[in-house]
C-alpha positions in Angstrom: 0.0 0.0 0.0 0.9 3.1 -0.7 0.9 6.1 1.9 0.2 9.9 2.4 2.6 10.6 5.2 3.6 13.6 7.4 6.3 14.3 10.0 5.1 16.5 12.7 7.9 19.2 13.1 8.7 21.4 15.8 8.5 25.3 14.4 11.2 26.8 12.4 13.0 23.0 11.6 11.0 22.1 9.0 13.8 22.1 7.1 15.7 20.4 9.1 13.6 17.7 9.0 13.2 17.3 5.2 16.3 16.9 5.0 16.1 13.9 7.0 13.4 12.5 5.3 15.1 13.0 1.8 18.5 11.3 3.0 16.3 8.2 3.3 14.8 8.6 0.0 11.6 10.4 0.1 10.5 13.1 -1.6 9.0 15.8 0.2 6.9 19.4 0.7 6.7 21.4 3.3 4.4 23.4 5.1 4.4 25.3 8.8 5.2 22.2 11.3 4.5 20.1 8.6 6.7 17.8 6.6 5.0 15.8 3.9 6.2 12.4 2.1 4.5 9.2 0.1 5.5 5.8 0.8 5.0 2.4 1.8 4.7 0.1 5.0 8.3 0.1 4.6 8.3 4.2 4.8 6.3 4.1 8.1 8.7 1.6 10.0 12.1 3.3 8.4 10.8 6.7 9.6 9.7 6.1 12.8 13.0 4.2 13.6 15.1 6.3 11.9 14.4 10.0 11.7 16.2 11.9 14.7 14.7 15.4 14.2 10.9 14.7 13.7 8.0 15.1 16.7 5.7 11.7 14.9 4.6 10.5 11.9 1.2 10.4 10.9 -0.4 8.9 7.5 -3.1 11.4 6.6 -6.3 9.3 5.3 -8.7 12.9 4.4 -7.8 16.0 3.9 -11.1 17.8 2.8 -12.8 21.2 3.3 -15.9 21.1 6.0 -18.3 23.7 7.0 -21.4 21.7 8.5 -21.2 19.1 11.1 -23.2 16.9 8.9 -20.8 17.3 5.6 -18.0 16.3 8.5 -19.9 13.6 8.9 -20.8 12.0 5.8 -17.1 12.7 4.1 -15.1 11.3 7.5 -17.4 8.2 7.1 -16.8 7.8 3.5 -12.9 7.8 4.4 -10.8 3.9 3.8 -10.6 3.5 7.2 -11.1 -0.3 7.3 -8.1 -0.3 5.1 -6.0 0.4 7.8 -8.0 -0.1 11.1 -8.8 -4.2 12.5 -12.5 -4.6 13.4 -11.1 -4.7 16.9 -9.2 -1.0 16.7 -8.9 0.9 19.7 -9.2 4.2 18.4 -9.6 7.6 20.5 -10.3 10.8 18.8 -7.9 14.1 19.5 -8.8 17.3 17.5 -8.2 20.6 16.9 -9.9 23.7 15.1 -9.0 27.1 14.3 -10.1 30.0 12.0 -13.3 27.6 10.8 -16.9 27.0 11.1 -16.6 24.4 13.0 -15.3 25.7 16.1 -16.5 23.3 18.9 -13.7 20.2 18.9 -15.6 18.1 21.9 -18.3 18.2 18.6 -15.8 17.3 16.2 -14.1 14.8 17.5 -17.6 12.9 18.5 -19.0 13.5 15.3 -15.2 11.7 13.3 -16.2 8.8 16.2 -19.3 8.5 15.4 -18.3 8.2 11.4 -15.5 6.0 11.6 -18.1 3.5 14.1 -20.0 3.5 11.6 -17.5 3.2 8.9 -15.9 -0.2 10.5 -19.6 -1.7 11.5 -20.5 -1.4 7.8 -16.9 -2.8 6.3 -16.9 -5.8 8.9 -20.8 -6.4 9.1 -20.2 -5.5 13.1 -23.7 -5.2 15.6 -23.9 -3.0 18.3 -21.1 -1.4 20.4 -16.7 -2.1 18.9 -15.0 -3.8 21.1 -11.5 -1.6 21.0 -9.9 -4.2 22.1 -6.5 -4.5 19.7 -4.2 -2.5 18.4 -4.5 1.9 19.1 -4.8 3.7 16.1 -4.5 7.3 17.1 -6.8 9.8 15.3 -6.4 13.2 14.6 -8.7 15.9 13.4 -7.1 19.2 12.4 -9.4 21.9 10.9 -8.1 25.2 10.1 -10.0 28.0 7.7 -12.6 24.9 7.1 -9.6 22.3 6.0 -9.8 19.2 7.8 -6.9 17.4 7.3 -7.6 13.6 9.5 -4.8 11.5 10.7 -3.5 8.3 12.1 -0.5 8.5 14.2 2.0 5.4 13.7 4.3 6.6 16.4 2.2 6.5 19.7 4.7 8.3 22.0 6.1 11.0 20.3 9.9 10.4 18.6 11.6 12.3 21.2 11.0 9.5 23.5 13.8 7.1 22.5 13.5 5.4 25.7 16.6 6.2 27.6 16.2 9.0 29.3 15.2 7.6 32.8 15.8 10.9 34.7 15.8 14.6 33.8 16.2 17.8 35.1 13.9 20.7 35.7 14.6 22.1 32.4 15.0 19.2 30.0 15.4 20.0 26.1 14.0 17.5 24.2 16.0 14.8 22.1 14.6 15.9 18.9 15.6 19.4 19.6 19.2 18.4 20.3 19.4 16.1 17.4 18.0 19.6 15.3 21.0 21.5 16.8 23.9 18.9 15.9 22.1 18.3 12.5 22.4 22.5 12.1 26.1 22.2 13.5 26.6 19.5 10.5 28.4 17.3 13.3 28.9 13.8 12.1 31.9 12.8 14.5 35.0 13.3 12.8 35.1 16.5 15.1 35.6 16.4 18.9 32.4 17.6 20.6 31.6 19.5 24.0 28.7 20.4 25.9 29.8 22.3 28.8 26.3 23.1 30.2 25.5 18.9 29.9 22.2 19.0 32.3 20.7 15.3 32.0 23.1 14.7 29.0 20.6 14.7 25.9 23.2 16.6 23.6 25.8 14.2 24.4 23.6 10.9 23.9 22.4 12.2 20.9 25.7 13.3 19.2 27.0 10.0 20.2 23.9 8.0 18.6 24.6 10.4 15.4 28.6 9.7 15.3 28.0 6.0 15.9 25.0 5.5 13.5 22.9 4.1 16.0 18.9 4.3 15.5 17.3 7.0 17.4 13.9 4.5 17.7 16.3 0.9 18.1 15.1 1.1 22.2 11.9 1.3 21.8 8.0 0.3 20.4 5.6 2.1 18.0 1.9 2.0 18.2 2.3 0.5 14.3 4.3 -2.4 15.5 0.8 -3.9 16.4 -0.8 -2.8 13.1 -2.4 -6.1 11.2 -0.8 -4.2 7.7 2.7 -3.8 8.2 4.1 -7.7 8.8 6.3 -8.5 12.2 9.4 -9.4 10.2 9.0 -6.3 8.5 9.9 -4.9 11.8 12.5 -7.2 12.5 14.1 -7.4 9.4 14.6 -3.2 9.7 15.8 -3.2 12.9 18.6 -6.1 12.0 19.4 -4.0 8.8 20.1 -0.9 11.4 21.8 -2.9 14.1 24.2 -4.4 11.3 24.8 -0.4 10.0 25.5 0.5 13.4 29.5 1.6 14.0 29.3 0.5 17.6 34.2 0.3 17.7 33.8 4.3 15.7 36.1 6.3 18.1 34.9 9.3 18.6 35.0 12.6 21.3 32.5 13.8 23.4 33.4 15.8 26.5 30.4 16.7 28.4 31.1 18.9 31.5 28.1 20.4 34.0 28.8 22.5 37.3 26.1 20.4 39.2 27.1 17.2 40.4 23.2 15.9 40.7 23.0 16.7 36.8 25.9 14.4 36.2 24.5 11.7 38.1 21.2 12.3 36.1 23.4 12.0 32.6 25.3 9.5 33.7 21.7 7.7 34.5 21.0 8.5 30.9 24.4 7.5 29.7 24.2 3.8 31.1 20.7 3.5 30.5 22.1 3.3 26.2 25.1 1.8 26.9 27.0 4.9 25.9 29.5 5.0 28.8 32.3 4.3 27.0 31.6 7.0 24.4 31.1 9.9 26.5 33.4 11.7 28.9 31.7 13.0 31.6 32.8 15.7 34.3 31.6 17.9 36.8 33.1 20.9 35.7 32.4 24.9 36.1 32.4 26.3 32.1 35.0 29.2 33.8 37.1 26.1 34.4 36.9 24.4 30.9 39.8 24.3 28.5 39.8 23.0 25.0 42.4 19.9 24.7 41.4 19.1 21.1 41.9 21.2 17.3 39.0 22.3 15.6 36.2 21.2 18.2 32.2 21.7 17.8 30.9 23.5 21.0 27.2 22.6 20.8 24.9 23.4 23.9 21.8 24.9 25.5 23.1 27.2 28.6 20.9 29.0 31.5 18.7 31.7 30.0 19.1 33.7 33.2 15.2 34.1 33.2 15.0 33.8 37.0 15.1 37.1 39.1 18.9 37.1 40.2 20.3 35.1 37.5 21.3 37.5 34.5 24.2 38.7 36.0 25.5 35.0 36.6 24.4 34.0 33.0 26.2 36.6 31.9 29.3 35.7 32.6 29.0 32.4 32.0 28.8 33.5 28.3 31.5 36.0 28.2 33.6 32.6 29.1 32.6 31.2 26.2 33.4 34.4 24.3 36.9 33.9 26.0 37.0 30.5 24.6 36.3 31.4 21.2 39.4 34.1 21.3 41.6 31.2 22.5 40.6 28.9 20.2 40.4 30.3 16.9 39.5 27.2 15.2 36.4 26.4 17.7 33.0 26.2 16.2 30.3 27.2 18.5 26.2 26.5 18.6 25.0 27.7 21.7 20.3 28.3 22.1 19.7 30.5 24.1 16.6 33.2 24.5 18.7 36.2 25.8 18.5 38.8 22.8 21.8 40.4 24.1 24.3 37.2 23.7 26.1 39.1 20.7 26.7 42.2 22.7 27.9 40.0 26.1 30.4 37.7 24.5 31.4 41.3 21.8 31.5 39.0 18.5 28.3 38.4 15.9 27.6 35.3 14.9 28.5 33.9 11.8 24.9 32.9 11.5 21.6 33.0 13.5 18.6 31.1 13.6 15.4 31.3 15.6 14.6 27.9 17.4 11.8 27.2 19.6 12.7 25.4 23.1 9.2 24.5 24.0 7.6 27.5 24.1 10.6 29.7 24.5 11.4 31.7 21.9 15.2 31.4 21.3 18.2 32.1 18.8 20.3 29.5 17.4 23.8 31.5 17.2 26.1 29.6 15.2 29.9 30.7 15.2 32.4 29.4 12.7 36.0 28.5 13.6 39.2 29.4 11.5 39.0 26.1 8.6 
């Protein structure tokens, strides 16, 4: 079978994450937070297991424009979903609407219930109430200026969940996110990498499942696995493929340093959790304190905002250290996120690029500095 398929992106790396999509073969369009693609069962599994950069992946089965309840109806009902879903599908509802007639989404999403019921009772000549007893098919209703665009996610947890992170901190970026920055620092682990401000290690783990070509998705399950129309071996035979691509003896340098020893224990949590240990150097270590031992390294990391009352002047320093860096090391490359408009001004050198990145909901700036080639 063949699929309409999209990769939910966080804002601003959709770009990012066609790329992604395209260095596994697909072609692709994009829109805001959107990444589109066609392809088969095989597409669904090799995405979801391989792409480090996207939020889920969703095949889109309607994409129609709605104005009465009753149209929403009949069009959602008319939809293939017995293609795709068992006659035992569990299958909850999400939705959303903005900018459209159909502003009520506790109506929409009972009425795309109601259709699909009826949909599967028809298709597999069912009486009375489903049983939603097998597999979860996750649907999504999106309306916006009267476009319903309808869903099924293959991913269940969303990608960023690779399944290793078994602690955090109060301030976690998400693995997606750090996988966006390395892709936008172009590391690929022939360079030396550190991430002074480590917190629960994500930048790290990631790099190191990047350098190593190791699977983002190898640790863990995907609400498609259960699916009747993608076979088991299908599965299987993808993740041996991966595990035989993997470069598990690569050497390769990653120094990840943080001034609070609880953080450390909280990466080096993470760290085990992989299998990683031997990969990543870990240190509890004040950035004022941090020299570069290596040539031409990649500083990639997400410092302290200084949002909190007190904190600015602190933060501040912290980044005219790595402005000192930079003039002792004219061949370091640095990627540092951060929200505070002034980093320019504080470390006295512009950047040789920018980009703006969201960190949740934090508006923040990308600042990319290239060292002497």
């Amino acid at each position: 079978m063949n699929f309409k398929m999209l990769a939910n992106t966080p804002m601003g790396l959709e770009r990012v994450v066609a790329d992604e999509i395209g260095s596994l073969g697909y072609e692709t369009t994009l829109e805001n937070g959107r990444v589109y693609f066609e392809g088969d069962e095989t597409a669904i599994v090799r995405s979801n297991l391989m792409l480090r950069t996207a939020d889920r992946i969703r095949i889109i089965i309607g994409d129609f424009n709605v104005t009465t309840f009753d149209d929403l109806f009949e069009k959602t009902k008319a939809l293939p979903w017995s293609d795709i879903l068992g006659p035992d599908a569990e299958f909850p509802v999400t939705g959303r609407s903005h900018k459209s007639t159909l502003y009520s989404v506790p109506d929409v999403q009972r009425i795309v219930k109601k259709a699909v019921v009826e949909h599967l009772k028809s298709a597999f000549s069912l009486d009375g109430k489903l049983s939603e007893t097998g597999a979860r098919y996750k649907i999504d209703v999106n309306i916006l200026k009267d476009r319903a665009v309808l869903t099924i996610d293959t991913s269940g947890d969303a990608l960023h969940k690779r399944g290793y992170r078994r602690e955090q901190g109060e301030a976690p970026i998400k693995e997606t996110l750090a996988a966006s920055m390395l892709k936008l620092a172009n590391y690929d682990g022939t360079k030396p990498l550190y991430d002074p401000f480590a917190g629960s290690g994500t930048i790290a783990i990631e790099a190191a499942l990047m350098a190593l070509n190791i699977a983002p998705g190898a640790n863990r399950t995907f609400d498609s696995e259960r699916w009747d129309i993608i076979p088991e071996e299908l599965w299987e035979e993808v993740r041996m493929k991966l595990e035989d691509e993997a470069l598990y003896d690569r050497e390769v340098v990653i120094h990840a340093s943080d001034i609070d020893p609880h953080m450390i224990e909280v990466a080096k949590t993470n760290i085990l959790e992989i299998g990683l240990q031997d990969n990543i150097d870990l240190a509890i270590m004040d950035v004022h304190d941090l020299t570069i031992g290596h040539d031409n390294v990649q500083l990639v990391t997400n410092p302290p905002y200084g949002e909190r009352i007190g904190e600015a002047k602190e933060v501040e320093e912290m980044y005219r250290t790595v402005g000192r860096l930079m003039a002792r090391n004219p061949d370091l490359s640095v990627y540092l996120m951060t929200s505070n408009k002034e980093f320019e001004h504080i470390v006295g050198k512009k950047a040789t690029k920018r980009r703006k990145l969201f960190n949740g909901y934090i508006e923040t700036t990308f600042y990319q500095y290239w060292g002497k080639r």
